[in-house]
C-alpha positions, 0 to 999 in steps of 0.5 A, a space after each residue: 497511545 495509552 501508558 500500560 505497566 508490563 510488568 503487572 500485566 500478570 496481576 491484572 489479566 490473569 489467564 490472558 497474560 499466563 495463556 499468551 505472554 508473546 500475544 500482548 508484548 511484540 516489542 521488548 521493553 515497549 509499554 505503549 498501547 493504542 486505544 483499540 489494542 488497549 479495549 481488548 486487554 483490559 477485558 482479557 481479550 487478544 487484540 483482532 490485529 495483534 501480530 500473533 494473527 497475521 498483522 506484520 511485515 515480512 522481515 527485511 532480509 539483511 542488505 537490501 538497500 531503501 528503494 526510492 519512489 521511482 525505483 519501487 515504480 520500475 519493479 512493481 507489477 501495478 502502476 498507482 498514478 496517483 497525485 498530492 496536492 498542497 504543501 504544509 508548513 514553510 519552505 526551507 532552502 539548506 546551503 550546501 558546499 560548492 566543492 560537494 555540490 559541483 562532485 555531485 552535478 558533474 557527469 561521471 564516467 561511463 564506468 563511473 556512473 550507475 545511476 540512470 534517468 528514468 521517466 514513469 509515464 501514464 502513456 508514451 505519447 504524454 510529455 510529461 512524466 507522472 514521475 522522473 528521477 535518477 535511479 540505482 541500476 545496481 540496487 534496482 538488480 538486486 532487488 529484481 532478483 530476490 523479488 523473482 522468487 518471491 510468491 506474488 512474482 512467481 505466481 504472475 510468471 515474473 522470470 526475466 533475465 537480467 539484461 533485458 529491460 521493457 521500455 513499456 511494460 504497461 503500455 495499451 494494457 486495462 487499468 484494473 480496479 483496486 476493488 477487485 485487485 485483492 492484491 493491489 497493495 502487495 503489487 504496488 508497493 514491493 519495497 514494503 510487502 518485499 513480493 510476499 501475500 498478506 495472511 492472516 490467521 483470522 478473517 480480517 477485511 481489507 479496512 482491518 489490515 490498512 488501519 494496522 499498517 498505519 498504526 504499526 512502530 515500524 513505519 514502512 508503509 506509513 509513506 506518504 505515497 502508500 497511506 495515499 494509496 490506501 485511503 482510496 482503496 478504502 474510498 472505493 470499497 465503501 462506494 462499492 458497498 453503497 452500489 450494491 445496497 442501493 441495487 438491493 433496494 430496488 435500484 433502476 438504471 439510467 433508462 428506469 429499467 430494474 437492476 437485475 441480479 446478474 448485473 450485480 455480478 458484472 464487474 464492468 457495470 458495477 464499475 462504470 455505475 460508480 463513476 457514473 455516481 449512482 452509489 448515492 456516495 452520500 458517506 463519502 468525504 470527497 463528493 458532492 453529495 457529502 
């Protein structure tokens, strides 16, 4: 982050300050700037991801309450199973009082209680859960229903009554690719994007809208879970892009055949070349290769 003078931005742009004051300044009283958004000023130019172009959240309508990790998997419409590894720092254990402790482990009454087990499983066979945790019936409702008129939710016919739950909505359904899902991220993460499509004013790649998000002052898709999630959709895309340049070099497949064009357009085996790692991922920070 670089210290800029807001008040003598005037003297210094000229036109730029003069042609589009709300363009540079999104925040009262707010003078930092990153380095990126810096470079274009200084040479009087808008910033690509400046808000005025599309780069924001939707606002948090009043009320809504936080949604947990778990809660925001019940409501999502893409499942994101996905792992972290490795703990930094030290471990450290906060006392708690017994009288406090034993009021929150005691069952509640059934008229009492509005919390709910919930088990996100990758199949219902699998004993494990990917993630297990209490979850809100009342917040999870509530969220459901402002969801439901949301874009993204009506345009995939989301329209359920509220009494009617799916154990397993997902079950024997095709995992999609993020490569080719241009709406993963706003389907996987409702508690950020709130239903609500990405749109930007200017052509703007998905790389473009992830850096924004992590570099916003509002830190709601700087998640652990969501910024993981973003780094492999980046991951994917540039393997993706590999395949392709390879193909266009004159790449052949296993058995020494040429690629043709029309297996560039399929999707399945543009998909299955990439596991099968004939992208040459030599970029990659993950594989061998690199």
């Amino acid at each position: 982050m670089r210290r800029v003078n807001v008040e003598r931005l005037g003297e210094d742009m000229g036109p730029a300050v003069s042609e589009h004051p709300e363009k540079l300044v999104t925040e009262p009283d707010r003078q930092d700037l990153c380095a990126t958004c810096h470079g274009y000023i200084v040479k009087m130019q808008v910033p690509p991801t400046a808000v005025v172009n599309g780069f924001r959240y939707p606002p948090l309508p009043p009320g809504l309450r936080p949604l947990t990790e778990v809660e925001e998997h019940v409501l999502a419409l893409r499942l994101p199973f996905q792992q972290i590894y490795g703990v930094r720092g030290s471990v450290i254990n906060v006392p708690t009082e017994p009288d406090q402790t034993v009021r929150t482990v005691i069952p509640l009454l059934p008229e009492e209680d509005q919390l709910c087990v919930v088990n996100i499983k990758r199949k219902l066979m699998h004993k494990r859960a990917y993630a297990r945790s209490f979850v809100d019936r009342t917040k999870v409702l509530e969220r459901g229903r402002y969801l439901q008129s949301s874009p993204l939710y009506r345009e995939h016919g989301v329209s359920r009554p509220g009494d009617e739950v799916d154990v397993a909505p997902g079950e024997n359904s095709t995992p999609v690719s993020v490569v080719w899902d241009r709406k993963a991220e706003e389907l996987s993460f409702p508690g950020v994007y709130l239903g609500q499509p990405r749109t930007f004013t200017r052509p703007a790649t998905r790389y473009q809208a992830m850096r924004s998000e992590v570099r916003r002052t509002e830190r709601r898709g700087a998640a652990p879970q969501c910024v993981l999630y973003k780094y492999n959709v980046h991951v994917r895309d540039q393997a993706s892009g590999h395949i392709r340049h390879k193909f266009k070099r004159g790449a052949k497949d296993v058995l020494g055949r040429n690629i043709t064009r029309e297996q560039l357009l399929d999707k399945e085996f543009v998909s299955s070349s990439q596991k099968k790692g004939l992208a040459m991922p030599c970029l990659l920070p993950n594989p061998a290769e690199y």
